[in-house]
Gaussian input, Z-matrix of N, CA and C with variables (Angstrom, degrees):
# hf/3-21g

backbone

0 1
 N
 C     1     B1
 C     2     B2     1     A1
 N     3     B3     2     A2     1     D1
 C     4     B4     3     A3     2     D2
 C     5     B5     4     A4     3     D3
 N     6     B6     5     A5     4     D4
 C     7     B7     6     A6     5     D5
 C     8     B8     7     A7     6     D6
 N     9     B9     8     A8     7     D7
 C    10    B10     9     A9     8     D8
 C    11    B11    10    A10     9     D9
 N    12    B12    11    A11    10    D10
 C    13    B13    12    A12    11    D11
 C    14    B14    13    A13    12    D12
 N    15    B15    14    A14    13    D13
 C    16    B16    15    A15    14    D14
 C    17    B17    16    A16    15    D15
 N    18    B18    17    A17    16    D16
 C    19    B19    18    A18    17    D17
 C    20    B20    19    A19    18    D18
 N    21    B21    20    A20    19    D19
 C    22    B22    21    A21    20    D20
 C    23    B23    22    A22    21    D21
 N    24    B24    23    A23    22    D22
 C    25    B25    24    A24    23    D23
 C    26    B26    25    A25    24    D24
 N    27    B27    26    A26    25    D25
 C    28    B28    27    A27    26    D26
 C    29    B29    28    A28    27    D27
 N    30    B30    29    A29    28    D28
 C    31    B31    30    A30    29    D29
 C    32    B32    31    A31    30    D30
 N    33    B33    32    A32    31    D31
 C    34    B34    33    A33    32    D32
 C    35    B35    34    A34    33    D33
 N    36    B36    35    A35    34    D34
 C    37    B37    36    A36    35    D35
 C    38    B38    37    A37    36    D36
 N    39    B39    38    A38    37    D37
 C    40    B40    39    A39    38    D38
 C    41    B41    40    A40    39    D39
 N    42    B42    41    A41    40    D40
 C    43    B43    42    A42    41    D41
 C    44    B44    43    A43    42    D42
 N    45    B45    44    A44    43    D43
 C    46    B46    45    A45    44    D44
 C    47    B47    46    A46    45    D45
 N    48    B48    47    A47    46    D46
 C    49    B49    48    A48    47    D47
 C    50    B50    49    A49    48    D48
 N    51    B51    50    A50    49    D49
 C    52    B52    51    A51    50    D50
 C    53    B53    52    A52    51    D51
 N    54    B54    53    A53    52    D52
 C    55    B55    54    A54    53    D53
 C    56    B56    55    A55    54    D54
 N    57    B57    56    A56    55    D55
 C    58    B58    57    A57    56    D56
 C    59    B59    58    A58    57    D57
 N    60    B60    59    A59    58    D58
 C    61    B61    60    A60    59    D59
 C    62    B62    61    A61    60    D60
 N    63    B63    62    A62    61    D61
 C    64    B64    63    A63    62    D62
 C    65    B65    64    A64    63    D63
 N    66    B66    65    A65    64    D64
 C    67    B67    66    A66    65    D65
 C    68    B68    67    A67    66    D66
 N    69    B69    68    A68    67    D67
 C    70    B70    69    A69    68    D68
 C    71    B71    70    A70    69    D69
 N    72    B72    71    A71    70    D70
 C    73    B73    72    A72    71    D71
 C    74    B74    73    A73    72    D72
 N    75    B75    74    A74    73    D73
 C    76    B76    75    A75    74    D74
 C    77    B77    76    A76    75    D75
 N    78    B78    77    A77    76    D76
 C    79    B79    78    A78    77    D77
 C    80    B80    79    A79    78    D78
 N    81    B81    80    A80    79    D79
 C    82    B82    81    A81    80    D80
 C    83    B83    82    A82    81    D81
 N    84    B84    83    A83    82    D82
 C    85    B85    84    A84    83    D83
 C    86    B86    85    A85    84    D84
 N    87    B87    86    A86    85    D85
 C    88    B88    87    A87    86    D86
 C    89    B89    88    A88    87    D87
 N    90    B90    89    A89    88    D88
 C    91    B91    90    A90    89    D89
 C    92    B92    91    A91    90    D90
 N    93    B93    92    A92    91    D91
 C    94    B94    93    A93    92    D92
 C    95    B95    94    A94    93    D93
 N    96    B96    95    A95    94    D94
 C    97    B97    96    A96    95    D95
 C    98    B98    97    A97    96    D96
 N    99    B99    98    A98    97    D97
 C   100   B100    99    A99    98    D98
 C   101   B101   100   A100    99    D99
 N   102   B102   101   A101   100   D100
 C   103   B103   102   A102   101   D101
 C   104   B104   103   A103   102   D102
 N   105   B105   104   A104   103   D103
 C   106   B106   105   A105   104   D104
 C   107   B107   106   A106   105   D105
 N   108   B108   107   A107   106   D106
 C   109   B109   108   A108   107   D107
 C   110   B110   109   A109   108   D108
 N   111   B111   110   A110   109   D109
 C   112   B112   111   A111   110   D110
 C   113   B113   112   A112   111   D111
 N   114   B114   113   A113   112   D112
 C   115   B115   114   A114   113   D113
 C   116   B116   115   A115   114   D114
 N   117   B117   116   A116   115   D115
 C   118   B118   117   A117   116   D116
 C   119   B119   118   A118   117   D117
 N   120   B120   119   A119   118   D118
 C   121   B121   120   A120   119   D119
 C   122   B122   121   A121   120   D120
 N   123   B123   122   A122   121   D121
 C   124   B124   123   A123   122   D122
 C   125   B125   124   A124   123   D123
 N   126   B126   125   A125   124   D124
 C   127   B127   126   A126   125   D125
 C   128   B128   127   A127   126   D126
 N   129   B129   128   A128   127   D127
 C   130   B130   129   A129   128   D128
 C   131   B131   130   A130   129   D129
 N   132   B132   131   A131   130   D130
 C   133   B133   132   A132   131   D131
 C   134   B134   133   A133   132   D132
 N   135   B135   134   A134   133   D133
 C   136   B136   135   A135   134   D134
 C   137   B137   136   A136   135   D135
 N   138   B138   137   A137   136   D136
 C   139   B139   138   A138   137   D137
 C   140   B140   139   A139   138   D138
 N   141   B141   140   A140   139   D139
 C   142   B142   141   A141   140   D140
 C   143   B143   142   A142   141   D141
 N   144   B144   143   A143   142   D142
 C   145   B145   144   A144   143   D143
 C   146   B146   145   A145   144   D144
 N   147   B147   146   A146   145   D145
 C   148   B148   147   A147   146   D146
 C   149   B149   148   A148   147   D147
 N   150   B150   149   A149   148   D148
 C   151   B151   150   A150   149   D149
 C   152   B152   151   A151   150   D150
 N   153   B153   152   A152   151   D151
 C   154   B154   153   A153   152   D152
 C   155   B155   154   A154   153   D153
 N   156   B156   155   A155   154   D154
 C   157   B157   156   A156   155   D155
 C   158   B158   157   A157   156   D156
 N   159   B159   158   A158   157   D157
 C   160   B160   159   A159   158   D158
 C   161   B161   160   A160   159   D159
 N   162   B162   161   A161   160   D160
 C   163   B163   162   A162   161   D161
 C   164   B164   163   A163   162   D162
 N   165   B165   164   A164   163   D163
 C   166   B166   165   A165   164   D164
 C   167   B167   166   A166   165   D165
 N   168   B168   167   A167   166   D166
 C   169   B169   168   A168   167   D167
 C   170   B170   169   A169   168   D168
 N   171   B171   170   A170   169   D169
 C   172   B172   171   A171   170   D170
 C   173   B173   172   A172   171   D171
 N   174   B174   173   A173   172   D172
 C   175   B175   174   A174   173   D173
 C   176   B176   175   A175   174   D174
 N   177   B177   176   A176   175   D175
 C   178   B178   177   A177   176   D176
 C   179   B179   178   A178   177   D177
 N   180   B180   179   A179   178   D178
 C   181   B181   180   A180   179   D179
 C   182   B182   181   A181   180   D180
 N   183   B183   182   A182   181   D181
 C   184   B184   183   A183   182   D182
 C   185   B185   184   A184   183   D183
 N   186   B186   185   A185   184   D184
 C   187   B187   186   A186   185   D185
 C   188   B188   187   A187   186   D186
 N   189   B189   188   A188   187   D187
 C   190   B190   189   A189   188   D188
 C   191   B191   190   A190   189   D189
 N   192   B192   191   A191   190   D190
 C   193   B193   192   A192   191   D191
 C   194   B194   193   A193   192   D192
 N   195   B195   194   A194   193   D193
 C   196   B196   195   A195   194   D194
 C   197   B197   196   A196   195   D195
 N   198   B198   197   A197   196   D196
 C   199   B199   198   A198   197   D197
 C   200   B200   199   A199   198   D198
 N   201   B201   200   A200   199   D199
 C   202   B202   201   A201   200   D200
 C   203   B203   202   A202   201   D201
 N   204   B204   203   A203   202   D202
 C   205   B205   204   A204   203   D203
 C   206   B206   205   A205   204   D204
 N   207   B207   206   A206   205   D205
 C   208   B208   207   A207   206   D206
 C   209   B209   208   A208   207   D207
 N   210   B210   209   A209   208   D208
 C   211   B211   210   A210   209   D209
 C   212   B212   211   A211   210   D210
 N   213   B213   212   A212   211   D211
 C   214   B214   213   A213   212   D212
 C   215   B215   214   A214   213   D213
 N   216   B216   215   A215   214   D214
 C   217   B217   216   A216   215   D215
 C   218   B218   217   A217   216   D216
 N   219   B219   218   A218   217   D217
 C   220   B220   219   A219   218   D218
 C   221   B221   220   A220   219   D219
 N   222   B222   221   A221   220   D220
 C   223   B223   222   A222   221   D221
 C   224   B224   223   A223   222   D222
 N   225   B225   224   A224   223   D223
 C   226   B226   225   A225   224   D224
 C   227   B227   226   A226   225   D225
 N   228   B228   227   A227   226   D226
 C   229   B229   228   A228   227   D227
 C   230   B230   229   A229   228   D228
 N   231   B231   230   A230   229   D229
 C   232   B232   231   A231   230   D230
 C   233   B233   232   A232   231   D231
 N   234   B234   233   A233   232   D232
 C   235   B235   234   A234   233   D233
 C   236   B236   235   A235   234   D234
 N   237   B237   236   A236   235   D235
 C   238   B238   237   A237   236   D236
 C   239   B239   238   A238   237   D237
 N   240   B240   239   A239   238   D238
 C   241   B241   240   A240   239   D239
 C   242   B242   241   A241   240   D240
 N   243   B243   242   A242   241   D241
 C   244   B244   243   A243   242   D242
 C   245   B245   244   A244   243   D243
 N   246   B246   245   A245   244   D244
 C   247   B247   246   A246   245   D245
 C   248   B248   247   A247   246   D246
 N   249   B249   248   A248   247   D247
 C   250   B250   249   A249   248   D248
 C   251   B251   250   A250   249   D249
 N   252   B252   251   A251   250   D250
 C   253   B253   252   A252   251   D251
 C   254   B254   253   A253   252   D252
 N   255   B255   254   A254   253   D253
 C   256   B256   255   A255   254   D254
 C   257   B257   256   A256   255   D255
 N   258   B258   257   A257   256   D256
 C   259   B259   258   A258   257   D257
 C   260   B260   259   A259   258   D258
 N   261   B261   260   A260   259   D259
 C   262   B262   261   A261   260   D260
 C   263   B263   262   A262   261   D261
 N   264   B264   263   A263   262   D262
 C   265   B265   264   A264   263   D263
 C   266   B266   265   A265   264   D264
 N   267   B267   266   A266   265   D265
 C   268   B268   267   A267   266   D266
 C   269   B269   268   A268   267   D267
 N   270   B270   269   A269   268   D268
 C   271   B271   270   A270   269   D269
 C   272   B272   271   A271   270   D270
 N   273   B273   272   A272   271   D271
 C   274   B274   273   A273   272   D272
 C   275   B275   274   A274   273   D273
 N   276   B276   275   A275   274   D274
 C   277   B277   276   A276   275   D275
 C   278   B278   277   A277   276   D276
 N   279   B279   278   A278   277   D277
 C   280   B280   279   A279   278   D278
 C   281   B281   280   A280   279   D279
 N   282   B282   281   A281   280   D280
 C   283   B283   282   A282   281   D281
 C   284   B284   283   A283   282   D282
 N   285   B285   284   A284   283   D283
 C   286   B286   285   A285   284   D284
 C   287   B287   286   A286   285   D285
 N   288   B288   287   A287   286   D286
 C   289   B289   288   A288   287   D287
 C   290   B290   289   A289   288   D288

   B1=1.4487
   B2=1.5330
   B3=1.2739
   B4=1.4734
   B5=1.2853
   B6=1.7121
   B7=1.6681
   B8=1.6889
   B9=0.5021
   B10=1.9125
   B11=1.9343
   B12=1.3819
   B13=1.4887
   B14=1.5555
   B15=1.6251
   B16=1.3900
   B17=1.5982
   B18=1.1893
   B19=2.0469
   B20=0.9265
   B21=1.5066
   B22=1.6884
   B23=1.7450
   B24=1.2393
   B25=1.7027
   B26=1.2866
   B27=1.2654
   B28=2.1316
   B29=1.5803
   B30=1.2054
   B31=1.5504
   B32=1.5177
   B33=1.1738
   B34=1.6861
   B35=1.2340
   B36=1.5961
   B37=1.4141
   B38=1.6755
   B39=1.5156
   B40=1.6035
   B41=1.4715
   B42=1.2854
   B43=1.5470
   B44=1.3652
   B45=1.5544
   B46=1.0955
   B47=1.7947
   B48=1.2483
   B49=1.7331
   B50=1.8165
   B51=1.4418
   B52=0.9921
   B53=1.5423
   B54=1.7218
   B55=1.0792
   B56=1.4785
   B57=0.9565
   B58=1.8477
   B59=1.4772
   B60=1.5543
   B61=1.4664
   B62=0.9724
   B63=1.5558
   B64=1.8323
   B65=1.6783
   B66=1.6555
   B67=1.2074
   B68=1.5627
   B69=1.5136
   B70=1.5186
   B71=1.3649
   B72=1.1291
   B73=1.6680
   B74=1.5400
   B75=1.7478
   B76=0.8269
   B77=1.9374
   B78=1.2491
   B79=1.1435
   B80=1.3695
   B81=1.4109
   B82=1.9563
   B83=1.1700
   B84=1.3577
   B85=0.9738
   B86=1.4537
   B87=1.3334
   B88=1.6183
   B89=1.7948
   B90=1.2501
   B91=1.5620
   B92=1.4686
   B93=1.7784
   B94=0.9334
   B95=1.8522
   B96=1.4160
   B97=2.0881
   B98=1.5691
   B99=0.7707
   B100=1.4121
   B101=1.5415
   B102=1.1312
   B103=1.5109
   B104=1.7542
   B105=1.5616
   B106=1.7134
   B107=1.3376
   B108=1.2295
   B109=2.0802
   B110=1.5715
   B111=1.5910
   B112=1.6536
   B113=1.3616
   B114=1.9263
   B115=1.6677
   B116=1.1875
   B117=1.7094
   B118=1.6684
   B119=1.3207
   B120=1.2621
   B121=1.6971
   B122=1.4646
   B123=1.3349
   B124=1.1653
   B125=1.5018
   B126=1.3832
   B127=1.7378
   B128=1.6599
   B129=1.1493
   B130=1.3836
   B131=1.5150
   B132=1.3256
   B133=1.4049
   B134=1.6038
   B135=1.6359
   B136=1.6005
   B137=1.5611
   B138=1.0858
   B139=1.1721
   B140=1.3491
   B141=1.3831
   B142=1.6186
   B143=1.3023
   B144=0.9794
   B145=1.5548
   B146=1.6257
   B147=1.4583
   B148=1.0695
   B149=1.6372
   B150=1.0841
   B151=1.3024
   B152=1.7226
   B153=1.3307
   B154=1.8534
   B155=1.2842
   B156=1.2039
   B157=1.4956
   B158=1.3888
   B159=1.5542
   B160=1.9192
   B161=1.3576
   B162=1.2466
   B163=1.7064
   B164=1.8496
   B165=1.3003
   B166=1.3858
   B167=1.6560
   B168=1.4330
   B169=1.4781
   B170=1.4017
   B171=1.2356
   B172=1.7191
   B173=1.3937
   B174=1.4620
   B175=0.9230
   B176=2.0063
   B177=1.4986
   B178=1.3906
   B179=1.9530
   B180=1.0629
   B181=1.2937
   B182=1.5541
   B183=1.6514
   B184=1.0136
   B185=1.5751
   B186=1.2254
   B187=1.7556
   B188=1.5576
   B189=1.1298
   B190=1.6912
   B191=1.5307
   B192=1.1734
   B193=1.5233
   B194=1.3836
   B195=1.7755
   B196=1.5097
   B197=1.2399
   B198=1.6223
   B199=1.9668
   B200=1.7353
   B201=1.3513
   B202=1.0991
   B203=1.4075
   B204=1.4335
   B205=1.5250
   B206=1.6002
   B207=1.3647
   B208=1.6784
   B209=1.1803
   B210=1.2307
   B211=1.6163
   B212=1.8957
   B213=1.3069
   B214=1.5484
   B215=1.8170
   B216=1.4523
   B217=1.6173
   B218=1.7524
   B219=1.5816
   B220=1.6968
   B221=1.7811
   B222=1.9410
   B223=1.3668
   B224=1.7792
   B225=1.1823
   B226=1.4425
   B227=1.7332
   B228=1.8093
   B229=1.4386
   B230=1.7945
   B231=1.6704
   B232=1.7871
   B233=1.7929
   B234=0.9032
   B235=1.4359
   B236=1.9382
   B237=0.6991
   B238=1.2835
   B239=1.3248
   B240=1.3854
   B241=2.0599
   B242=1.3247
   B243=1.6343
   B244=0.9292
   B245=1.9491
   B246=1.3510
   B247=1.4851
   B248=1.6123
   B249=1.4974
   B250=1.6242
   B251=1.4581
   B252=1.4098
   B253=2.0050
   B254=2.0318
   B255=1.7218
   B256=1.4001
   B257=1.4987
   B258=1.3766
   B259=1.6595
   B260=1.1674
   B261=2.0609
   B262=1.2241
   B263=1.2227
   B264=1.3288
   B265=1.3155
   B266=1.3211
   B267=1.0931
   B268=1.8533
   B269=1.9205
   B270=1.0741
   B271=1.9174
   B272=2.0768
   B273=1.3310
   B274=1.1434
   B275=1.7338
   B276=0.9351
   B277=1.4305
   B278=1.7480
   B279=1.3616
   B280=1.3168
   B281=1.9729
   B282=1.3338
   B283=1.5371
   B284=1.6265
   B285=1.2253
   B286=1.6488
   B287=1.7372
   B288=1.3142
   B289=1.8232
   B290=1.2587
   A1=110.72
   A2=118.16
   A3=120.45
   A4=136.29
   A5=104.99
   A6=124.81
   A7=98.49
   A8=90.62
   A9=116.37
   A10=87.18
   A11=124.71
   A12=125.82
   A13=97.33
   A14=112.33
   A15=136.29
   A16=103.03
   A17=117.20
   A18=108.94
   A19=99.88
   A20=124.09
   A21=115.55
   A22=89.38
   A23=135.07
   A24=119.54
   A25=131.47
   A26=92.90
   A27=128.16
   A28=83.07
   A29=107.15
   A30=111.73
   A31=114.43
   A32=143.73
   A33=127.24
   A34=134.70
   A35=99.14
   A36=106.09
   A37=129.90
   A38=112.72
   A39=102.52
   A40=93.49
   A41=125.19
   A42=126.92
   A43=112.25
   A44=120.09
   A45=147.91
   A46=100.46
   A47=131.12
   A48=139.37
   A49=82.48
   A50=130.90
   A51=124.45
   A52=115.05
   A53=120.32
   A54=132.64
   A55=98.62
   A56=144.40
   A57=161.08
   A58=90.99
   A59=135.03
   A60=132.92
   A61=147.83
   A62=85.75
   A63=119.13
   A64=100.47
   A65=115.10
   A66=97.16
   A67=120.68
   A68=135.81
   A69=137.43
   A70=100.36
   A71=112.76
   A72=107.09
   A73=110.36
   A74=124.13
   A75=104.89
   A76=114.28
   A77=117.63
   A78=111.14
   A79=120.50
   A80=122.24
   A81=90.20
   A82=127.42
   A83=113.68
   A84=123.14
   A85=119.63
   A86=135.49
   A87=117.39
   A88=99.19
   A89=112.62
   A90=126.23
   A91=99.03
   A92=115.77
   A93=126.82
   A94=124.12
   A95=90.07
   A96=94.65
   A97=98.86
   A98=161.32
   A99=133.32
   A100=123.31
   A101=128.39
   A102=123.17
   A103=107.80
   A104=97.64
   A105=93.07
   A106=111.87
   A107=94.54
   A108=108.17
   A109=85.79
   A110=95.27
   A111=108.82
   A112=93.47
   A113=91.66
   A114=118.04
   A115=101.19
   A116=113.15
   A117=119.65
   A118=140.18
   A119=111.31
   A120=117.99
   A121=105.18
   A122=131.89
   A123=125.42
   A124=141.29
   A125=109.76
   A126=101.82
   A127=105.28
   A128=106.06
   A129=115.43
   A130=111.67
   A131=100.45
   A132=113.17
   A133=117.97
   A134=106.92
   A135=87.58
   A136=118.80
   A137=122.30
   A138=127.38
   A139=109.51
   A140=119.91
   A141=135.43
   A142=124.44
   A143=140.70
   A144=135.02
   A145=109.91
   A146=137.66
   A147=149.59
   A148=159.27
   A149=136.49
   A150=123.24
   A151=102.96
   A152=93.42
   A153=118.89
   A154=103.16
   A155=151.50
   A156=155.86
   A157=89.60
   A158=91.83
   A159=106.55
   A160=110.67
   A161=124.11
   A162=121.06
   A163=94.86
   A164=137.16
   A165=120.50
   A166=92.89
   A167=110.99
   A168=109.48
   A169=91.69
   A170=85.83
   A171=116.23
   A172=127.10
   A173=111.28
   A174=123.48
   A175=100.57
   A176=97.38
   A177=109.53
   A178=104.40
   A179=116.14
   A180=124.83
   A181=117.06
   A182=116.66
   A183=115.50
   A184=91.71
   A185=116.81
   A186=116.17
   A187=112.87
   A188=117.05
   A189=109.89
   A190=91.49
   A191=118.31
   A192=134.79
   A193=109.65
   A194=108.28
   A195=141.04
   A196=115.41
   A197=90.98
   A198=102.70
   A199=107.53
   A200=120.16
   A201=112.91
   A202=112.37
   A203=125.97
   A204=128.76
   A205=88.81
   A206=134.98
   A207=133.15
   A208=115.01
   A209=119.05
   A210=105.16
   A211=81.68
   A212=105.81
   A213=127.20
   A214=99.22
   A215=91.73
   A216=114.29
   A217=100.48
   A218=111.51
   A219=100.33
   A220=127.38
   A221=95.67
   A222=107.99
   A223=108.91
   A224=133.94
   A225=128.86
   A226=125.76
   A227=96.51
   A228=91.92
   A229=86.23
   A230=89.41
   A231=84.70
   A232=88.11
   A233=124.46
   A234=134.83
   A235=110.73
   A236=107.28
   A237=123.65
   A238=114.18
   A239=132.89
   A240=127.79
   A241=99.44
   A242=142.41
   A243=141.47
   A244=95.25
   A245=108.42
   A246=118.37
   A247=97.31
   A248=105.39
   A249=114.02
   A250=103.33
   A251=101.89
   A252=106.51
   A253=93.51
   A254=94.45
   A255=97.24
   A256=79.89
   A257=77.37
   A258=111.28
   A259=112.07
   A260=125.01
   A261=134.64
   A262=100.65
   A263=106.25
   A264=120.45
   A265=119.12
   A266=117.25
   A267=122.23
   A268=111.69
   A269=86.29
   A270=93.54
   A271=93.27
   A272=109.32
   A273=102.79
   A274=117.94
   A275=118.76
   A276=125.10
   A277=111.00
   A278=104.96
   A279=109.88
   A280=99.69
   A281=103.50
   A282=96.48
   A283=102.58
   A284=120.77
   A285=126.73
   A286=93.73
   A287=101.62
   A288=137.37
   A289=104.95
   D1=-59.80
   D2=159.16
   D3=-23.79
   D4=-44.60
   D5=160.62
   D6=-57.92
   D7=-69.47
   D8=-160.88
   D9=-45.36
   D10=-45.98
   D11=-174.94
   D12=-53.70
   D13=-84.73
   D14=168.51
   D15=-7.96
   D16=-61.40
   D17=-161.30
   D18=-73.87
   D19=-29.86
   D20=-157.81
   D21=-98.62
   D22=-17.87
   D23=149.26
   D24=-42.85
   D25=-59.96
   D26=164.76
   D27=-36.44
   D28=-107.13
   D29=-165.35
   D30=-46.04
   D31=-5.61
   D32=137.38
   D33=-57.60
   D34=-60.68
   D35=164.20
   D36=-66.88
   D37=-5.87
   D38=175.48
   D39=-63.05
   D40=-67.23
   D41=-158.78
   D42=-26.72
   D43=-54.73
   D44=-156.54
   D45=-78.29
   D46=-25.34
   D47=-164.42
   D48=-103.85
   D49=-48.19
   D50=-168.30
   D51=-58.25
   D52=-42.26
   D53=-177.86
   D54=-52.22
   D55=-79.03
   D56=111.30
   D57=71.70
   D58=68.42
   D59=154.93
   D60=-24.90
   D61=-59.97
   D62=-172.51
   D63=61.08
   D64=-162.98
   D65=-167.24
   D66=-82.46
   D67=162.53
   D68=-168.75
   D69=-144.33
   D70=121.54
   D71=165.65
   D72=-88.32
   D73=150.08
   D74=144.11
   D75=-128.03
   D76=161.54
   D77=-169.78
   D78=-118.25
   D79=118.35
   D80=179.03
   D81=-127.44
   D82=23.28
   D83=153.51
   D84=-92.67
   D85=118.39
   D86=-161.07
   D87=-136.86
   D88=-8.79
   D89=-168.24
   D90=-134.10
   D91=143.93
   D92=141.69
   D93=-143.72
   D94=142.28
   D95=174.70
   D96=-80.63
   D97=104.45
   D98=128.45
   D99=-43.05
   D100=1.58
   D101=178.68
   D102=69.02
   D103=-165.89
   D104=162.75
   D105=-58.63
   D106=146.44
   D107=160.67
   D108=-134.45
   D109=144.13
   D110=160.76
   D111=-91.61
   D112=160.36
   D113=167.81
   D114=-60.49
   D115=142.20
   D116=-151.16
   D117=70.53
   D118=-16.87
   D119=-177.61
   D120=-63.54
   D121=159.70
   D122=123.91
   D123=-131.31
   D124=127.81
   D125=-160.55
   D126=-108.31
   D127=173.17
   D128=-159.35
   D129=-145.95
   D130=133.67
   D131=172.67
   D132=-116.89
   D133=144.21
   D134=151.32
   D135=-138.18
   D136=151.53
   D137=-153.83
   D138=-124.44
   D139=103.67
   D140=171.11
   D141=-40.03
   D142=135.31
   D143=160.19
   D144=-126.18
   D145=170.73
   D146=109.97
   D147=-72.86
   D148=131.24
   D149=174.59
   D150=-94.85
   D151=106.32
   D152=167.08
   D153=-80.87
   D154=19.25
   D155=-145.55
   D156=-134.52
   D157=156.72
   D158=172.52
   D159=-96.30
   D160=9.69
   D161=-148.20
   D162=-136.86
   D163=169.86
   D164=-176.73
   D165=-86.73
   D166=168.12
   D167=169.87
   D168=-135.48
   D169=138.56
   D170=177.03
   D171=-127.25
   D172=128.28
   D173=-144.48
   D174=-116.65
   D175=119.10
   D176=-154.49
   D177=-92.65
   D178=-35.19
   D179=167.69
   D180=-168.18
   D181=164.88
   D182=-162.35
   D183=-131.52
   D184=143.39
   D185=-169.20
   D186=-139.27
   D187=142.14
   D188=-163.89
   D189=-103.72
   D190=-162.67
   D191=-167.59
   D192=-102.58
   D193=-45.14
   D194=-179.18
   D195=-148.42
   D196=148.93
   D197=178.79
   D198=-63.78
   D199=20.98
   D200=174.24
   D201=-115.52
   D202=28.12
   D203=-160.75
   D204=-159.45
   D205=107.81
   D206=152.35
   D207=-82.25
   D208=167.54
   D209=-160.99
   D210=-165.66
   D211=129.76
   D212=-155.02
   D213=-147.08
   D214=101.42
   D215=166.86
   D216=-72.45
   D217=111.30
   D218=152.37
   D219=-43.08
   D220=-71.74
   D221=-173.02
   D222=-93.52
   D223=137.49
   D224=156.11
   D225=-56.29
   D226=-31.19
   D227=-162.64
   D228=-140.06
   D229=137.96
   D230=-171.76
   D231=-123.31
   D232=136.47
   D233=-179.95
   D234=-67.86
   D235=-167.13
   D236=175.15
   D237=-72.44
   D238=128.83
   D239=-173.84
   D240=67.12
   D241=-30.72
   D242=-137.98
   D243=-79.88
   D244=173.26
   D245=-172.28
   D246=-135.26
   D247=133.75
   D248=169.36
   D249=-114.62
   D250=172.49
   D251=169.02
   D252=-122.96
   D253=177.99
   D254=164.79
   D255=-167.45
   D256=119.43
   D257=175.20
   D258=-87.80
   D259=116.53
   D260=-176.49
   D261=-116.57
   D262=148.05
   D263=159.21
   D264=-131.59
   D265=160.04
   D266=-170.61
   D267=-140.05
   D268=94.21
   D269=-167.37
   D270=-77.65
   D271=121.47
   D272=169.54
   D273=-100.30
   D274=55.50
   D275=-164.08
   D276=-86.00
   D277=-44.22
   D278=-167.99
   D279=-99.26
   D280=32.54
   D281=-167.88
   D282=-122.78
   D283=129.79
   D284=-169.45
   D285=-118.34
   D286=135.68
   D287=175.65
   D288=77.49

């Protein structure tokens, strides 16, 4: 009977561990045009995300493509529902046509 208690716990609680996220970003901004930029400009984006996750998500570093793009996390740790930004910038200084 004891066996028989135990599986049929097991099998309640899997459902319930499966739901179990932890943290998820989602992002929706994933593209941007900037249009023309002149040599020297620099324009800036920032780009929203979410944590769809049940757990906080934390955000350990942020990395650009090139030393010509910085890229600036506001928050480190975004809670649960919660919303972060990441502030880009794109220096066109060293860029010809």
């Amino acid at each position: 009977m004891s066996r028989l208690f135990s599986a049929l716990l097991l099998l309640l609680l899997f459902p319930v561990c499966a739901l179990a996220l932890g943290p998820r970003i989602e992002v929706t901004t994933t593209d941007v045009d900037f249009g023309t930029v002149l040599q020297g400009d620099k324009v800036e984006q920032v780009f929203t995300f979410r944590n769809a996750g049940d757990e906080p998500l934390v955000i350990d570093r942020v990395k650009s493509s090139c030393g010509c793009t910085a890229a600036l996390v506001a928050e480190r740790e975004i809670p649960p529902g919660g919303t972060g930004e990441v502030r880009a910038t794109f220096d066109s200084t060293r860029f010809h046509g």
